[in-house]
N, C-alpha and C positions, 0 to 999 in steps of 0.2 A: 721404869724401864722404857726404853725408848722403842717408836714402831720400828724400827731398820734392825734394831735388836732381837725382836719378838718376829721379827718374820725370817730369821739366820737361824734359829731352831730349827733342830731336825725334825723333820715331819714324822720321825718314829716308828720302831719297827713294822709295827700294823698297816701304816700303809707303803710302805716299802715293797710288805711281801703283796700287797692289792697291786702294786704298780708292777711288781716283776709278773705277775700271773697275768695280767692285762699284756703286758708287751708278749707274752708266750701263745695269748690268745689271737693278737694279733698278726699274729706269725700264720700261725693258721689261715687265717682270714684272708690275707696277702692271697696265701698259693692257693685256697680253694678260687678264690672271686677270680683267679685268669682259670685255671686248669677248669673250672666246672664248665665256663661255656665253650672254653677249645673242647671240651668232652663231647656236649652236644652238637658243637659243629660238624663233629662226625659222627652223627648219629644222621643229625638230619640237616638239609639245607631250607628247611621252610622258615623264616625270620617269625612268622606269628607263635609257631611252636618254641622256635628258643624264644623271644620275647617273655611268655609267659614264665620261664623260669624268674627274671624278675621280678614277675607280680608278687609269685610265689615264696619269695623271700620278703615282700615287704608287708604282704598280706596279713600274718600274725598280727603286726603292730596294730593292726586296723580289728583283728578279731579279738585278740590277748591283751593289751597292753594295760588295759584297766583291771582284772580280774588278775592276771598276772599284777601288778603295782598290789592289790587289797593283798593278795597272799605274802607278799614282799613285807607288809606291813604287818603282819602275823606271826611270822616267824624268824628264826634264827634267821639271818642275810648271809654270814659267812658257810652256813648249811646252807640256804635256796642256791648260794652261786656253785658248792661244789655238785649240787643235782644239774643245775641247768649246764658244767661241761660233760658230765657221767651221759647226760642224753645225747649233747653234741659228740662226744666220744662215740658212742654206738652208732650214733648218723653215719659219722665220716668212717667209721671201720666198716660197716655193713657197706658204703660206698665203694671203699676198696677192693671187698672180696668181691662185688660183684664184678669189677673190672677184673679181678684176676681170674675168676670161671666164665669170664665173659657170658657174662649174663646184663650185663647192664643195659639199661632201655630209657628210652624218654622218660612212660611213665616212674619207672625207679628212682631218674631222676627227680623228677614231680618231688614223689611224695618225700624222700629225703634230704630234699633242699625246703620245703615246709618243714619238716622236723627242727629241721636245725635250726630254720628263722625264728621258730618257736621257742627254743630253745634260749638264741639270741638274745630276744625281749625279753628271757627271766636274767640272762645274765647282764644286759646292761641296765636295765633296771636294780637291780641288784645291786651292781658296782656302783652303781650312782649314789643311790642310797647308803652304801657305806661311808665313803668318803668326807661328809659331815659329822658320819661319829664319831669319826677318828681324826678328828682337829681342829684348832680353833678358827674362830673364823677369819683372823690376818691370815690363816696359811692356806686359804681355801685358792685362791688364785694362783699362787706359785704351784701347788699341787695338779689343779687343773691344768695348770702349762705343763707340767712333766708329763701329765696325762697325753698332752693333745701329741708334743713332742715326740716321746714313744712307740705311739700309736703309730703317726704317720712316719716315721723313720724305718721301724721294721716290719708296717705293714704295706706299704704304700711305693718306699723307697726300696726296701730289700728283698721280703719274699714275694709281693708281687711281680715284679719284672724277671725275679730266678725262676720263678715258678713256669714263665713260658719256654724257659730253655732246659728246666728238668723235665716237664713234658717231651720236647723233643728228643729227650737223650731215650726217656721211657713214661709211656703215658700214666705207666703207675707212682712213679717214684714224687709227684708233688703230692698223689693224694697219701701215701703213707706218711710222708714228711708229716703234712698235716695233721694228721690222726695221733703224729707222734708229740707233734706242738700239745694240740686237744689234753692230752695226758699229764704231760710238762705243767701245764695249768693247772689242772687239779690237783696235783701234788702239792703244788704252790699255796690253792687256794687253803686247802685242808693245814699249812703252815701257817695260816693267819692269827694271831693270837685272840684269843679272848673270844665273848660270847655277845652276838649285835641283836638282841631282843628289843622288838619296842620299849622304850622308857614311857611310860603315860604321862602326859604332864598335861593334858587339856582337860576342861572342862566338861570331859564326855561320860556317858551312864557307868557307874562301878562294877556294875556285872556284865558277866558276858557279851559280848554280840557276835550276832554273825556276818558272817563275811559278804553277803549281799549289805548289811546294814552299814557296814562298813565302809563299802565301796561307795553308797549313798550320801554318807558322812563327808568323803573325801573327794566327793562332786560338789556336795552342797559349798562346802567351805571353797572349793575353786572360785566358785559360783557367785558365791556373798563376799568374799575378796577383790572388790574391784579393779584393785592395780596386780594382782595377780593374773585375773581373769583378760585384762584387756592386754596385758604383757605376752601373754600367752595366745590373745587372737593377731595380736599384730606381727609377732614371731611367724604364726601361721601363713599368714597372705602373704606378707616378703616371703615367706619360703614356697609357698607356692608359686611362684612366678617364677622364683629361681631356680624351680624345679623343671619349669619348662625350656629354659634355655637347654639345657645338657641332655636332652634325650637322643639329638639328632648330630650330637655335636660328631659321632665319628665318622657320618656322611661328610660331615664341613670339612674335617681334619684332610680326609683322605682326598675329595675331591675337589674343593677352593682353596686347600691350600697345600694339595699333592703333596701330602706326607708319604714317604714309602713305609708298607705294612710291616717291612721287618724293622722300623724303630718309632712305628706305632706304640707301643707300648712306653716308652722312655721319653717321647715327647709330651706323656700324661704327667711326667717327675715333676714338672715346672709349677702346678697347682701344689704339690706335695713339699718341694723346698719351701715354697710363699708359707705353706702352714706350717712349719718348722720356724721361719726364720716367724712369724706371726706369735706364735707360742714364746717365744725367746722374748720379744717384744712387748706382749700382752703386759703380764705386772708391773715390766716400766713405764711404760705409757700409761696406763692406770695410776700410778705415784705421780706421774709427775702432772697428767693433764685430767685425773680423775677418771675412776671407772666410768660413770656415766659418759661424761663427754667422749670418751674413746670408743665406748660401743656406737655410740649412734653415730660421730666418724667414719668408723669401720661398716655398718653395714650399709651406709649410704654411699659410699666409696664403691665398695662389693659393686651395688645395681651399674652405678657410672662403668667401672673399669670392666662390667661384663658387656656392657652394649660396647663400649669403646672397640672388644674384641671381634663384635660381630662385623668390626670396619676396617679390621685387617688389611692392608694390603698384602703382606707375605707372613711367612709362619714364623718371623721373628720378634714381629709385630705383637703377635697373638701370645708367646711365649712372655714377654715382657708385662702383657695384660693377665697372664695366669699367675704369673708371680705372685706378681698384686696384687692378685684378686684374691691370691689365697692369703697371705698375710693379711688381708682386711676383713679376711672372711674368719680365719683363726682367731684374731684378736675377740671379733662379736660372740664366737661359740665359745672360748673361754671364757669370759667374762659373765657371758647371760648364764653359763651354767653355775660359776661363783655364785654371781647374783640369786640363783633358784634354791642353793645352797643355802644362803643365809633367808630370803624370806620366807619360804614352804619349810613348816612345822618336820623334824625329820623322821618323827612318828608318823606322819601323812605324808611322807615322801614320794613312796613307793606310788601308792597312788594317783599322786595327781600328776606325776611323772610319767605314766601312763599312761591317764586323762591326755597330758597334751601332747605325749606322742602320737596319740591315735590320731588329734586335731591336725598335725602337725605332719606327719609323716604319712597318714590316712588320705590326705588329699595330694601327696605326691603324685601317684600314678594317673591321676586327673589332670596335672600340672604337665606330666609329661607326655603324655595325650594329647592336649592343647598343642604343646612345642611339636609333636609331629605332624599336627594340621598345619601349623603357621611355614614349618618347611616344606610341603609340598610346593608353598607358591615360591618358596625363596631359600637356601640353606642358612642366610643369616640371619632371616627373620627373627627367628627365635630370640637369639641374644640381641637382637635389636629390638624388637617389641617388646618381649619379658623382661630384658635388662633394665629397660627404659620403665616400663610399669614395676619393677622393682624398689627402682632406686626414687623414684615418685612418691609413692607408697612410705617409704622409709623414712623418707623427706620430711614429709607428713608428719610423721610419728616423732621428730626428734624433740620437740617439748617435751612429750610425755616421758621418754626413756630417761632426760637430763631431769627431770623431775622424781626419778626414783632413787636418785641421790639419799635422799634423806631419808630413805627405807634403810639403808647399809650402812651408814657413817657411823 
């Protein structure tokens, strides 16, 4: 049978009902990520106070992500993901109520925008983790593109920009929507067929372990995995740099390139089409120029077309550079995740999916720290400095990445 054959199969119930619950979770996602800080914007006007709501959401990754991945790796997955919406469910209902007894307060906000990050990291951990049991490895890429497509369609494209105009109608009516999405997913999730227990297939102790020893196991083998291990630091540094361009980007938007605030939000679409049309793109440029060469393409592309934007002359300019920049930024995240798909063990999934989220997403707020020193002197510095040591950086690396070729073929 032939590959063009074998990848026209349907990816099959099980992950069907994975992908409809993902796009329901993403619904959510969409209206909480505008309505939570239009929430604290009127709570308080001090910018380090809402700032720290971000932290707050990415903090878990940095506290959870490994301990959360060992648990992932322990138990049923299609049970971890229906707990990890049941807690995002009470986060965003308790957020509700207190908007409707108006009770709500910063700190409310705090602690149940941690909840839910928290939560986050068990479910996408989780989802990740399933999506190799459930397919072979030809369908792991078209899969991930439904994946990325979905995602950024109805969370990015649809309920985030509804989300600021159902606030306006009523400050409540995005957060229930959401809570309502939250629910929608669970329902979903608990329709998933079948039972996603580790399979053991390594050469690890026959009896028991525990879950610190565990967690140990699935460091060490990050660890002693050299093309795994250096894949995963070099993912890290490109992404740190490109974490710095976008911290300060809405100061750029709004004042070097006088975007008006009421379509603020729709000029953010332009990154979100790129990663649609990028996902669309991904598997066939993959077939036809080879995964490797395409990811390392694409992320070296990404650095170039991110400084290019910090030289904008007007905001047409810069629309044409998001585009781009998201279709070369989709192609590398589909791809690397394929690719993570097939070489990490997917009894050691959880975990080391964790490991380098923490590397990975752990030193974002560092990244974006930096980009707000580097704009003080300048609003485009960021995407000119970080874009530029990005796409260096990546440069750099493209031997290695076209050299993992022959880990996948």
């Amino acid at each position: 049978m032939s590959q063009t054959t074998t990848q026209r199969q349907p990816l099959g119930r099980a992950f069907n009902q994975l992908w409809s619950a993902t796009l329901a979770s993403h619904v959510a996602d969409g209206l909480l990520k505008t309505a939570v800080p239009l929430l604290a914007a009127s709570l308080t006007r001090d910018p380090v106070t809402i700032s720290l709501l971000g932290a707050l959401a990415m903090l878990p990754w940095l506290l959870f992500a490994i301990p959360i991945g060992t648990m992932v790796d322990r138990v049923d997955r299609r049970k971890a993901m229906a707990w990890s919406n049941i807690v995002r469910l009470g986060g965003s209902a308790a957020l509700t109520l207190s908007i409707a007894n108006h009770s709500v307060s910063i700190p409310v906000l705090y602690v149940l925008t941690f909840l839910i990050g928290a939560a986050e990291v068990l479910y996408d951990t989780t989802a990740q983790s399933l999506v190799p049991a459930m397919l072979k490895p030809e369908q792991l890429e078209r899969a991930n593109s439904r994946l990325q497509i979905g995602a950024t369609t109805v969370g990015e494209m649809v309920a985030s920009p509804m989300s600021g105009v159902l606030y306006a109608l009523a400050i409540g009516i995005p957060f229930v929507s959401g809570t309502a999405a939250i629910g929608l997913a669970l329902i979903l999730v608990l329709m998933i067929p079948g039972s996603y227990r580790k399979a053991v297939n390594l050469d690890a102790p026959a009896e028991p372990t525990s879950a610190l020893a565990d967690m140990k196991f699935g460091i060490k083998y990050l660890y002693e995995d050299k093309n795994l291990l250096r894949l995963v630091l070099y993912t890290t540094t490109v992404g740190f740099f490109f974490s710095s361009t976008g911290s300060t980007m809405v100061l750029f938007l709004l004042h070097d390139m006088k975007v008006p605030t009421s379509i603020f939000g729709f000029v953010l679409l332009a990154s979100a089409v790129g990663n649609i049309l990028g996902g669309i793109f991904a598997p066939r440029f993959s077939k036809r120029f080879g995964r490797m060469n395409t990811m390392a393409a694409g992320i070296v592309l990404s650095g170039v077309v991110t400084t290019l934007g910090g030289l904008s002359p007007n905001i047409w300019f810069w629309l044409v550079c998001a585009i781009f920049g998201g279709v070369c930024m989709a192609q590398w995240n589909i791809l690397l995740m394929s690719t993570y798909h097939q070489i990490i063990p997917n009894e050691l999934f959880g975990r080391i999916h964790g490991t380098r989220r923490t590397l990975v997403w752990g030193l974002m707020p560092f990244g974006n720290l930096l980009g707000g020193v580097m704009a003080t002197f300048d609003l485009r510095a960021p995407m000119l400095i970080g874009g530029s040591l990005a796409a260096f950086v990546a440069l750099l690396g493209v031997p290695f990445v076209r050299s993992l070729s022959k880990l996948v073929d």
